[in-house]
DRENDO-1510 file (C-alpha; in Angstrom, 1 decimal, always signed):
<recs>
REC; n; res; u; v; w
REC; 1; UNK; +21.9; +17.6; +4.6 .
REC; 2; UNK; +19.6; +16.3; +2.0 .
REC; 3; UNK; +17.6; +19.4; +2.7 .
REC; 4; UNK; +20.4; +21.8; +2.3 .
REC; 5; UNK; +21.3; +20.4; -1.3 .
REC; 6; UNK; +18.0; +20.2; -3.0 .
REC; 7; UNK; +17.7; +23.7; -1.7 .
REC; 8; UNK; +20.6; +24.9; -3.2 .
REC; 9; UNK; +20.0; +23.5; -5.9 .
REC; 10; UNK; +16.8; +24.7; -6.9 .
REC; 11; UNK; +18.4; +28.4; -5.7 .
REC; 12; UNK; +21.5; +27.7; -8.1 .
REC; 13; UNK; +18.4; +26.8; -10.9 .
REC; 14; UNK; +16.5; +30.1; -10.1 .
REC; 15; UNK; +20.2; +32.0; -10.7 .
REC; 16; UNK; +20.8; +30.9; -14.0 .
REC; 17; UNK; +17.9; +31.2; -15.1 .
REC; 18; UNK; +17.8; +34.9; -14.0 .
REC; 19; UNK; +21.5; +35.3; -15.4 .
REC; 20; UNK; +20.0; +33.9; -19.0 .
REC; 21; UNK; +18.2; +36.8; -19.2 .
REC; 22; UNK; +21.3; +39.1; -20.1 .
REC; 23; UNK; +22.1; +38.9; -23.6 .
REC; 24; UNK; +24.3; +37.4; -25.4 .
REC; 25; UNK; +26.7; +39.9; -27.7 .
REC; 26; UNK; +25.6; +38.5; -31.3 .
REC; 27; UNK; +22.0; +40.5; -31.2 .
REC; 28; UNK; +21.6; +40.2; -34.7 .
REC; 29; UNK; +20.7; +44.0; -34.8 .
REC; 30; UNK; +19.1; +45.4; -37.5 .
REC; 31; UNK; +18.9; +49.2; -38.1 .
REC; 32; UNK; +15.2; +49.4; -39.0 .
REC; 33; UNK; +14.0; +47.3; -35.3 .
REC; 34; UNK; +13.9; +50.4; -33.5 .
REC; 35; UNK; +13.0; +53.1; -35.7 .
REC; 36; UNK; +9.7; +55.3; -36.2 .
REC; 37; UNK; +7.2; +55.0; -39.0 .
REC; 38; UNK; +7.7; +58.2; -39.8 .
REC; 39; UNK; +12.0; +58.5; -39.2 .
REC; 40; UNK; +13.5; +60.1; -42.2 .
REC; 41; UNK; +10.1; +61.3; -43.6 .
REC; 42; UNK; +10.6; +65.9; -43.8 .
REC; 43; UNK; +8.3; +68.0; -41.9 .
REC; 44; UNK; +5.7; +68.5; -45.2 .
REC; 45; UNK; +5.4; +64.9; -45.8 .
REC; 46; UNK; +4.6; +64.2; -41.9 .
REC; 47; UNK; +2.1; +67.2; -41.6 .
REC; 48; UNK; +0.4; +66.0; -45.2 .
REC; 49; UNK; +0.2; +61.9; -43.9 .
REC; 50; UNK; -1.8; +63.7; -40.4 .
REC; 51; UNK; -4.2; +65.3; -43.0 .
REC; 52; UNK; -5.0; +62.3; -44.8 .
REC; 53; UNK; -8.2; +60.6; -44.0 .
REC; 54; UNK; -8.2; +57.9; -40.7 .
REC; 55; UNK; -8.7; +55.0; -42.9 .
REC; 56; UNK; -6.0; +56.0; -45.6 .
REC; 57; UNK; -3.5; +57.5; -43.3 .
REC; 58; UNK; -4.1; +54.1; -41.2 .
REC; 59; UNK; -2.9; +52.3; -44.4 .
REC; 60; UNK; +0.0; +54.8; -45.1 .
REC; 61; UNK; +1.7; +54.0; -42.0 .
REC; 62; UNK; +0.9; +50.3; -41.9 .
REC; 63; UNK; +2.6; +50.3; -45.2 .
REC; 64; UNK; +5.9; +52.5; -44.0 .
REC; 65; UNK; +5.8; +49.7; -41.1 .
REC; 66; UNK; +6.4; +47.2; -43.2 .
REC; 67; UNK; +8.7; +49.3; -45.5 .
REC; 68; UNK; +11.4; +49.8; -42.5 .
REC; 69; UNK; +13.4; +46.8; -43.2 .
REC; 70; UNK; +14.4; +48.0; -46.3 .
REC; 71; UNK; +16.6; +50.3; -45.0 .
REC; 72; UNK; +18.5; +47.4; -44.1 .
REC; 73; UNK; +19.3; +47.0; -47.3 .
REC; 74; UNK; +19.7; +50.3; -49.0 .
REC; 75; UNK; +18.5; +53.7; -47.7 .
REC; 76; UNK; +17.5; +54.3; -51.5 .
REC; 77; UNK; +15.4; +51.3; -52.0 .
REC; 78; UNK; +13.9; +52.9; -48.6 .
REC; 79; UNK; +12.7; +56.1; -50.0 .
REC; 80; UNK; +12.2; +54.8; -53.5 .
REC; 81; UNK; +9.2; +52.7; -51.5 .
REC; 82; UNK; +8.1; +55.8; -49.2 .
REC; 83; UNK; +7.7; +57.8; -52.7 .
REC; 84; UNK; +5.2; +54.6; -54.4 .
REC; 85; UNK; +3.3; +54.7; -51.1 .
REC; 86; UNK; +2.0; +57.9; -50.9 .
REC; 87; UNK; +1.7; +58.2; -54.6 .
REC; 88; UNK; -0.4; +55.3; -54.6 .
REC; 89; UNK; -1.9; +55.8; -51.1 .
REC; 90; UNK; -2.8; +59.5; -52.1 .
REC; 91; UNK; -4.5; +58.1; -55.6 .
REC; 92; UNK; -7.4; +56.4; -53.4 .
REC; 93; UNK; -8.6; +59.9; -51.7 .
REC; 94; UNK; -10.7; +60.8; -54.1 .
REC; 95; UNK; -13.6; +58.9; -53.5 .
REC; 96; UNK; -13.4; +59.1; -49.8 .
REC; 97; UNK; -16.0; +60.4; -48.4 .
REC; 98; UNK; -16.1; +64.0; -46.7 .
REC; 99; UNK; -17.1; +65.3; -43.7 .
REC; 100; UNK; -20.6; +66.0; -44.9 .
REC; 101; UNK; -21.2; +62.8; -46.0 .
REC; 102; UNK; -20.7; +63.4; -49.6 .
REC; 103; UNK; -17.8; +62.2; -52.2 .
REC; 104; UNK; -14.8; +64.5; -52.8 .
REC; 105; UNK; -16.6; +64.6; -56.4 .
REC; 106; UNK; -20.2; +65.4; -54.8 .
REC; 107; UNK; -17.8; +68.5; -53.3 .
REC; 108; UNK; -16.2; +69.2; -56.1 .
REC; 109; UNK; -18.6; +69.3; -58.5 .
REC; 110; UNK; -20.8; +71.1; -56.6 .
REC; 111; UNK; -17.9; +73.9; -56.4 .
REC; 112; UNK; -16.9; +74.1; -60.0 .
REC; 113; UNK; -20.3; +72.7; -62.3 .
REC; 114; UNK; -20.6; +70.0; -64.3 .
REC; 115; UNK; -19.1; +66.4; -64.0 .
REC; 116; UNK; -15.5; +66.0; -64.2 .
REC; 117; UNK; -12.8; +66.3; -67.1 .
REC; 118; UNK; -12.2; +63.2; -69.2 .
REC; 119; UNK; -9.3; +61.7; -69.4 .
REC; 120; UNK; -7.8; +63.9; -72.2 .
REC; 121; UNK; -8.0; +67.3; -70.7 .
REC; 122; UNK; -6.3; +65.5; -67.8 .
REC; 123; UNK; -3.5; +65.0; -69.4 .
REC; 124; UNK; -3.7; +68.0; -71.2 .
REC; 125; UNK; -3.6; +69.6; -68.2 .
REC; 126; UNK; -0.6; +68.1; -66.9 .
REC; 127; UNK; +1.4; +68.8; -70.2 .
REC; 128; UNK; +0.1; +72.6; -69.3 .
REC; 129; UNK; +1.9; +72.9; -66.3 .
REC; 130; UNK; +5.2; +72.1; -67.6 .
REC; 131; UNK; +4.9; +75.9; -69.7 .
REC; 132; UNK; +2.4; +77.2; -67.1 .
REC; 133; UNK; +5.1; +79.1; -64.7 .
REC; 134; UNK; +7.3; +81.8; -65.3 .
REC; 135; UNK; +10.9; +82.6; -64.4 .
REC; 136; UNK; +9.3; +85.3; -61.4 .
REC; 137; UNK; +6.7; +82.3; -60.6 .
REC; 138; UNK; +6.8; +82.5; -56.7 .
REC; 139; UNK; +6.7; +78.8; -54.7 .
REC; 140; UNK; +3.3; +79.1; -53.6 .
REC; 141; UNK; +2.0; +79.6; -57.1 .
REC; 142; UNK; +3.4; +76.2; -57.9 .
REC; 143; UNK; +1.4; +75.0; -54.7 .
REC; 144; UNK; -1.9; +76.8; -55.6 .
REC; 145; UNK; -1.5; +75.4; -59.8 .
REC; 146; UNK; -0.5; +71.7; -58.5 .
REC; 147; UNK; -3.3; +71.4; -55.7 .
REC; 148; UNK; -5.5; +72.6; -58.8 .
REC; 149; UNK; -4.0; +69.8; -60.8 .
REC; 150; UNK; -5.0; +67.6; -57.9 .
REC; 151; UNK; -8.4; +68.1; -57.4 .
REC; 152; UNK; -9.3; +67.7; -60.9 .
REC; 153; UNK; -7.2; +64.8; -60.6 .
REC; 154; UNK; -9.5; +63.6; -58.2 .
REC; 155; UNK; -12.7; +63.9; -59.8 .
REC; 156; UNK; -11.2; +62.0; -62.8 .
REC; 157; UNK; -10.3; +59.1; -60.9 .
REC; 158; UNK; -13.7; +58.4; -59.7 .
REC; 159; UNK; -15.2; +59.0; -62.2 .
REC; 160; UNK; -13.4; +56.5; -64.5 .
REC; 161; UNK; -12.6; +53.9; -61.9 .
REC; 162; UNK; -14.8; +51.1; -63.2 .
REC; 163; UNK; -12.8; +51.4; -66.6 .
REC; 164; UNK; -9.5; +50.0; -65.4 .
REC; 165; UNK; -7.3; +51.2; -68.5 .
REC; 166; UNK; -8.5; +54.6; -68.2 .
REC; 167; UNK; -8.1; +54.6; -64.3 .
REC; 168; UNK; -4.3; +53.7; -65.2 .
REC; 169; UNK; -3.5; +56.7; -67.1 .
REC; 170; UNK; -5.2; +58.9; -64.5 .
REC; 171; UNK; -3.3; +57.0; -61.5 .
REC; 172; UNK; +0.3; +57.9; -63.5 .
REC; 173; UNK; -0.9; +61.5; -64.0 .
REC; 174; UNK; -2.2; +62.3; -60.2 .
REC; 175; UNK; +1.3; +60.2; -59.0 .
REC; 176; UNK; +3.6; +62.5; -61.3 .
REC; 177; UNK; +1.5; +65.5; -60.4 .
REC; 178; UNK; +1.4; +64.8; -56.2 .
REC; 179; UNK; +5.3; +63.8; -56.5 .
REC; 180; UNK; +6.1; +67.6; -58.2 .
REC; 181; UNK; +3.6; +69.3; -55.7 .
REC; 182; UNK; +5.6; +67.7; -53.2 .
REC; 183; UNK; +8.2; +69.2; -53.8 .
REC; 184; UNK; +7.1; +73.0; -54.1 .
REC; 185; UNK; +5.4; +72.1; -50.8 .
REC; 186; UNK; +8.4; +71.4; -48.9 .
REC; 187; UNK; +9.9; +75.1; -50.1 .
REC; 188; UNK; +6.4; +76.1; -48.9 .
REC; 189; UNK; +8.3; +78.8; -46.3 .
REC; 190; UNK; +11.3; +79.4; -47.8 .
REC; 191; UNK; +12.8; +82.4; -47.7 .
REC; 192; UNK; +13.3; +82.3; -51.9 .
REC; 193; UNK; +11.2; +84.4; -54.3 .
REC; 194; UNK; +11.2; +82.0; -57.4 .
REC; 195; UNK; +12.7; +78.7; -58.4 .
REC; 196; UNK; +15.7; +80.0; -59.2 .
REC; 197; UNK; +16.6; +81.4; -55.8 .
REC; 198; UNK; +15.2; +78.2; -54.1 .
REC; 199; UNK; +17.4; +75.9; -56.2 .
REC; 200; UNK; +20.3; +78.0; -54.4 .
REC; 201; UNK; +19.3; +77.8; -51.2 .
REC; 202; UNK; +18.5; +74.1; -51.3 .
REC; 203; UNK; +21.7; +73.4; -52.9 .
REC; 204; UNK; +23.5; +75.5; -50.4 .
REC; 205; UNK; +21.8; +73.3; -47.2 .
REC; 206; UNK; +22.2; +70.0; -49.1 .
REC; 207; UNK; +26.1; +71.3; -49.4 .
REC; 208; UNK; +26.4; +72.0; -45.5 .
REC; 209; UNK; +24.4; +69.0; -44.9 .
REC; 210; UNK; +26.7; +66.6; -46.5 .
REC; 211; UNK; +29.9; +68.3; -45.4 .
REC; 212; UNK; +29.2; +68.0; -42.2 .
REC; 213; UNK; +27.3; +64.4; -42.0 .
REC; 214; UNK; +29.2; +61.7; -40.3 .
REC; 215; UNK; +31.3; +59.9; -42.8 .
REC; 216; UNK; +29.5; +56.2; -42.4 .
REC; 217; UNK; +26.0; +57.9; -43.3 .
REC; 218; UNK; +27.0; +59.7; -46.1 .
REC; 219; UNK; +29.5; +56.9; -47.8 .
REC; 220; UNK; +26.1; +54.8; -47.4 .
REC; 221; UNK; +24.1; +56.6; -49.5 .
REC; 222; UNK; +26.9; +58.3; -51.9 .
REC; 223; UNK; +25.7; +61.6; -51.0 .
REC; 224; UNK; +29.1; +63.3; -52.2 .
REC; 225; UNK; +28.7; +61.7; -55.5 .
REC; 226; UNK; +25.0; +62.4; -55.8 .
REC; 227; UNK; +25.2; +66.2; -55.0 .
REC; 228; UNK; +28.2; +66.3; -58.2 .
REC; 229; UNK; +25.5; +65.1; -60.5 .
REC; 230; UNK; +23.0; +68.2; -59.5 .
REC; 231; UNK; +23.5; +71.2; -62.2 .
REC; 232; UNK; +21.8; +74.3; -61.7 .
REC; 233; UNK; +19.0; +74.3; -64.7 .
REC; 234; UNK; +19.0; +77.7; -67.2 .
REC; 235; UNK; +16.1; +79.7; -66.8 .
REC; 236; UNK; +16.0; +80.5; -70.0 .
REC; 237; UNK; +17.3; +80.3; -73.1 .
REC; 238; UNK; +17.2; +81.8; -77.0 .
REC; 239; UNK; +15.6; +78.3; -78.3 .
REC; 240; UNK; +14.1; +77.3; -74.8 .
REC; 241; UNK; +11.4; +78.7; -72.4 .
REC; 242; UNK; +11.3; +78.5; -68.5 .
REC; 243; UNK; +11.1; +74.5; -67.5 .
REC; 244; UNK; +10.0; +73.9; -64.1 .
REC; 245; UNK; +9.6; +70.3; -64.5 .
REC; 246; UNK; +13.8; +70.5; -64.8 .
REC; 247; UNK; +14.2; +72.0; -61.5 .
REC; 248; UNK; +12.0; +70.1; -60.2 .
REC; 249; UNK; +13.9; +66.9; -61.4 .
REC; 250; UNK; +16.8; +68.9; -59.3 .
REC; 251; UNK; +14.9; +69.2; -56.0 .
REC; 252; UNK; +14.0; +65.3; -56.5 .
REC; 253; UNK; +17.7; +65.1; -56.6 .
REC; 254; UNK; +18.6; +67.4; -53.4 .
REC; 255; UNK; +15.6; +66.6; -51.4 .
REC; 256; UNK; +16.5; +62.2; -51.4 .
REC; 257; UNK; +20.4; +63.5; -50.2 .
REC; 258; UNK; +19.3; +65.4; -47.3 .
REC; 259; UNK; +16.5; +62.5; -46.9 .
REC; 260; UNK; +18.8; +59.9; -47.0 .
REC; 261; UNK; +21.4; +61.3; -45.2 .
REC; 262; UNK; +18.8; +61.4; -42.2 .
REC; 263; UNK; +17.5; +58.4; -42.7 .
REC; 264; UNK; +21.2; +56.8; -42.4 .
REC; 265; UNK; +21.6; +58.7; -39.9 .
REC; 266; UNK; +18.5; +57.5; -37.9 .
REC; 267; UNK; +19.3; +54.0; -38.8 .
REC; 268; UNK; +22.8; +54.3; -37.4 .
REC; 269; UNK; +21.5; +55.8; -34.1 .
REC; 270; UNK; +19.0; +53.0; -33.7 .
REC; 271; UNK; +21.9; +50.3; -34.1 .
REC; 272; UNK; +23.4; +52.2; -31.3 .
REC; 273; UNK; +20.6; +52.5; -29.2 .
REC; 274; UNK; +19.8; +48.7; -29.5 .
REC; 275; UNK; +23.3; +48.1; -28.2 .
REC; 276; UNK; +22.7; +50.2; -25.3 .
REC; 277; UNK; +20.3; +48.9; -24.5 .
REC; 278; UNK; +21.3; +45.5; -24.7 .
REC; 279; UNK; +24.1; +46.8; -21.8 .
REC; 280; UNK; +21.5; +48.4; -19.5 .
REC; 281; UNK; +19.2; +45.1; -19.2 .
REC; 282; UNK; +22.6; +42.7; -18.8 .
REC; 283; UNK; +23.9; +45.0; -16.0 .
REC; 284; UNK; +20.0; +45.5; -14.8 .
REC; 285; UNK; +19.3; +41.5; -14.3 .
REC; 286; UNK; +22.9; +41.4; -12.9 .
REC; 287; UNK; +21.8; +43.5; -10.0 .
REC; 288; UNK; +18.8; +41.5; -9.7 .
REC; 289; UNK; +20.5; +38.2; -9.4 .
REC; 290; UNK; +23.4; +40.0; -7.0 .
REC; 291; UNK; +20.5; +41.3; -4.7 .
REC; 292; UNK; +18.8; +37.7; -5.0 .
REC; 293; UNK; +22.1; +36.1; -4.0 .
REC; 294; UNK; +22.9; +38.6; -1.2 .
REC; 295; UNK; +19.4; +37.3; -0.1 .
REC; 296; UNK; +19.9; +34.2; -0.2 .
REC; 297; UNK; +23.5; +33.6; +1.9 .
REC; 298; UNK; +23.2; +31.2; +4.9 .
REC; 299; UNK; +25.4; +31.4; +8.2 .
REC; 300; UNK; +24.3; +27.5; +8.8 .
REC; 301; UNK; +23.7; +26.2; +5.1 .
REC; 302; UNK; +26.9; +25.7; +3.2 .
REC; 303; UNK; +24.7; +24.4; +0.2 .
REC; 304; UNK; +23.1; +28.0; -0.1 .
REC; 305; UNK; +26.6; +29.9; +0.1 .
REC; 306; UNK; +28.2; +27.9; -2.9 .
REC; 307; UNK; +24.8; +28.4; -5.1 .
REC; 308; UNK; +25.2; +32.2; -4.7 .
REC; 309; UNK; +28.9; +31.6; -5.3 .
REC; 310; UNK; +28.5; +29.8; -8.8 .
REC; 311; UNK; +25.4; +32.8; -9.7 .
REC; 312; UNK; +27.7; +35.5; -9.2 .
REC; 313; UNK; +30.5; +33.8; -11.3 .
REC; 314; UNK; +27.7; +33.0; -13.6 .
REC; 315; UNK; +26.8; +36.7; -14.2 .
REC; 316; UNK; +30.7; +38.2; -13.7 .
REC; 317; UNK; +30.7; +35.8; -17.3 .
REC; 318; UNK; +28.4; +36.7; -19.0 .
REC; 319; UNK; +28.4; +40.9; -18.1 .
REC; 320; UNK; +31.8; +40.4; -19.6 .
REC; 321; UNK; +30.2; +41.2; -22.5 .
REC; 322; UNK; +28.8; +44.5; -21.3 .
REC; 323; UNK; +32.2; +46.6; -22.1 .
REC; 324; UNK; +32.2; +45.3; -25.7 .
REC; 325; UNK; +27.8; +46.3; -26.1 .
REC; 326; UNK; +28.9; +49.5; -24.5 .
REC; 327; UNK; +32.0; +50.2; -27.2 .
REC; 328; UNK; +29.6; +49.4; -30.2 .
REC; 329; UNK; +27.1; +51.8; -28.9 .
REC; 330; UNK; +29.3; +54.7; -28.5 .
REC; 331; UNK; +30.9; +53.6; -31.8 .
REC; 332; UNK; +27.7; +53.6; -33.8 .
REC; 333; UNK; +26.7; +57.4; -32.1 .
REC; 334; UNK; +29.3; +59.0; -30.3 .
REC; 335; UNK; +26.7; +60.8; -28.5 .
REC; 336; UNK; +25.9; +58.1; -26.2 .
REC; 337; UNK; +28.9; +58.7; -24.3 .
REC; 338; UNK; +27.2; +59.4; -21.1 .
REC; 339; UNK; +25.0; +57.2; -21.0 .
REC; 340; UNK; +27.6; +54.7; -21.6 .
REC; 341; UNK; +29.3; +55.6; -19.0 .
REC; 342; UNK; +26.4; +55.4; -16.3 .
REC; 343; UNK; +25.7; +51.8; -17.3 .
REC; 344; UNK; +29.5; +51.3; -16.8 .
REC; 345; UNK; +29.7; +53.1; -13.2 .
REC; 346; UNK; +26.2; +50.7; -12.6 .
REC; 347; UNK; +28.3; +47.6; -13.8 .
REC; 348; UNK; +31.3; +48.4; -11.3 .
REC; 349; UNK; +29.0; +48.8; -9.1 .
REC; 350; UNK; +27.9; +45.0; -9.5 .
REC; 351; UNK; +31.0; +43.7; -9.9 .
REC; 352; UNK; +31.5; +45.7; -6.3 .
REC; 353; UNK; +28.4; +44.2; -4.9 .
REC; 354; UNK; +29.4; +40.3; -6.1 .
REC; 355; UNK; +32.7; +40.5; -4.9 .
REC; 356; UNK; +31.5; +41.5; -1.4 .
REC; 357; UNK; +28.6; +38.7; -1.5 .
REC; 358; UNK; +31.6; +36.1; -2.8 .
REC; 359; UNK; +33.2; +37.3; +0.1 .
REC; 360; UNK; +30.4; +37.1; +2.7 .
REC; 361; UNK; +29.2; +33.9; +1.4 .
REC; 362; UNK; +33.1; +32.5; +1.9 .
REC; 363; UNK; +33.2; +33.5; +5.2 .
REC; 364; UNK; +29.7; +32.1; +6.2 .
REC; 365; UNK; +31.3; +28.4; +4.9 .
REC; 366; UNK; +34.2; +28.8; +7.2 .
REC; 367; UNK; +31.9; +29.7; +9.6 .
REC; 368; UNK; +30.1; +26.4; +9.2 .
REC; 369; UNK; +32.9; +24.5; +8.6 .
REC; 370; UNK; +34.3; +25.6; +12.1 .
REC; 371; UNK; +31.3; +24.9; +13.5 .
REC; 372; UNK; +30.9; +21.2; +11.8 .
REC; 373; UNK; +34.1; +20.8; +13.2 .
REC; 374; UNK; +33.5; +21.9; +16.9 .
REC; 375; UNK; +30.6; +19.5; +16.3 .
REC; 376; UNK; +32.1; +16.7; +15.6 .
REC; 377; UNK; +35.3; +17.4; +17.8 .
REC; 378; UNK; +32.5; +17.3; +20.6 .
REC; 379; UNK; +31.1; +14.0; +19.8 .
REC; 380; UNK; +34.6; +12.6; +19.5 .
REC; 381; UNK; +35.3; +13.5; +22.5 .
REC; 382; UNK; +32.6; +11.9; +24.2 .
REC; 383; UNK; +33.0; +9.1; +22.6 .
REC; 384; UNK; +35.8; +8.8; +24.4 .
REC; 385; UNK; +34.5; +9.6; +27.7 .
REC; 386; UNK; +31.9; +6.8; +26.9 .
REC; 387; UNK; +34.8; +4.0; +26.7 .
REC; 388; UNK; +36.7; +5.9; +29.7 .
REC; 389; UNK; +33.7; +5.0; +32.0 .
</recs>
């Protein structure tokens, strides 16, 4: 007997801790737990971060690691960040070395003569560009002009960067310049001849994009009241020339909705996904400590039945929970449906399975308990015989 209840006692141990393993309901979930680096980021911006140097692009996406919890916060604050880091990552390429072994000013000099512009004609040049397109100016002009910018951005840097003022001013001219070439390098591909035409067919996606976002991810990022505020710029006008720089500030504008509205999106999904799985692991250690229990059922130790007994109540508590994980997930991305539903056939299934071993384990006690008493109806009885003789 003494046997019997240490062992069920360590069995009954070996339960609950199994059964501690499903989780409780208050996960403390955070959107940004579960996402990608890169979620959110466009197509241009992921192919230019793969283009970046090992050792820079290393740092870029350690730095977008650390930048996900912000999107707990505010999905602006988010990309707000993303925009510093690769303006600032991007300013520390320029003295990288190339393939051949040589500074991008080694190359660059080598292609164009002479040492690099000061600081003057850098800014100079940036003023340029802001009168430097015309009305026809096709997207990949802007590309070609910018990447220009770029490069002799480049050179600059390293060549002022032991003067710390003047590296300053060169750092806030390559970051305004990369942000703008950004842009013309995510219409890269667009069917749109000049700025003009692009501005309507970004507006038109941005439009569709927001009228048919889910409610929750565009109320989080005001995306209604953000795509009010976008005007189409004049091309032109009797006391003004063409001003790219002004639809550029317009693309900024369009390009963060349909950023954000992903990147809310994203977030949501990953809340959803968290709770999912949260379900799937509670239902998968139930079956676990069913099987275990099923294992474990005795026809001769009562000890042994009751332990399984009190793990299958154990779990039957706490995968009460499961419905609830399940409703939040499907609540958070409707599209989880299915999947929702297989962990729900796999919890009946459980609560199928325990019932059965509750059941088993019930009838192996009465088993023993008829035999106990047979047992001690046949000692009883010859007892008796003893004082008969």
């Amino acid at each position: 007997m003494k046997y019997t209840s240490i062992m069920s006692s360590v069995l009954l141990a070996s339960f609950l801790t199994t059964t501690s393993n499903v989780q409780a309901i208050d996960l403390n979930v955070m959107a940004s737990a579960k996402m990608s680096v890169e979620a959110g980021l466009d197509p241009a911006t992921r192919e230019l971060i793969e283009k970046l140097p090992a050792e820079i692009r290393a740092q870029v996406l350690g730095l977008l690691q650390d930048a996900l919890p912000l999107i707990d916060k505010s999905v602006d604050l988010y990309l707000t960040r993303v925009d510093q880091i690769l303006n600032s990552q991007i300013d520390h390429i320029g003295c990288q070395l190339t393939g051949s072994g040589k500074t991008i000013i080694d190359e660059v000099a080598a292609k164009f003569g002479g040492p690099p512009s000061p600081v003057s004609s850098l800014k100079k040049q940036s003023d340029d560009l802001k009168t430097a397109f015309k009305t026809t100016s096709t997207p990949d002009q802007y590309r070609l002009k910018y990447a220009d910018f770029l490069v002799n951005g480049n050179t600059t840097a390293c060549s002022v960067a032991a003067v710390p003022e003047a590296y300053i001013v060169v750092s806030q001219l390559r970051a305004d310049g990369s942000a703008r070439a950004r842009v013309w390098n995510r219409l890269y591909g667009l069917q749109c001849a000049d700025a003009d035409e692009c501005f309507t067919e970004v507006f038109k996606t941005t439009s569709e994009l927001v009228a048919k976002a889910d409610t929750r991810d565009s109320t989080s990022i005001a995306a209604a009241d953000k795509l009010n505020k976008v005007t189409r710029p004049k091309k032109t006008s009797l006391f003004a020339s063409f001003r790219q720089d002004i639809y550029e500030e317009q693309f900024f504008q369009l390009f963060s909705i349909q950023d954000g509205l992903l990147i809310a999106m994203t977030a949501r999904q990953s809340v959803a996904k968290q709770y999912l799985s949260a379900a799937s692991t509670n239902v998968g250690e139930a079956e676990k400590a069913v099987n275990s229990a099923e294992a474990s059922l005795s026809p001769s130790m009562k000890g042994m039945n009751d332990a399984a007994n009190a793990a299958v109540a154990a779990i039957a508590k706490l995968n009460a929970e499961v419905p609830e994980l399940l409703a939040s997930a499907t609540t958070y991305d409707a599209t989880l449906a299915s999947a929702a539903q297989s962990i729900a056939s796999r919890l009946d299934a459980v609560k199928t399975h325990g019932e059965k071993v509750v059941a088993k384990a019930n009838e192996n006690n009465v088993h023993i308990q008829q035999i106990e008493y047979a047992n001690a109806e046949a000692k009883r009885l010859k007892n008796l015989c003893h004082f008969c003789n």
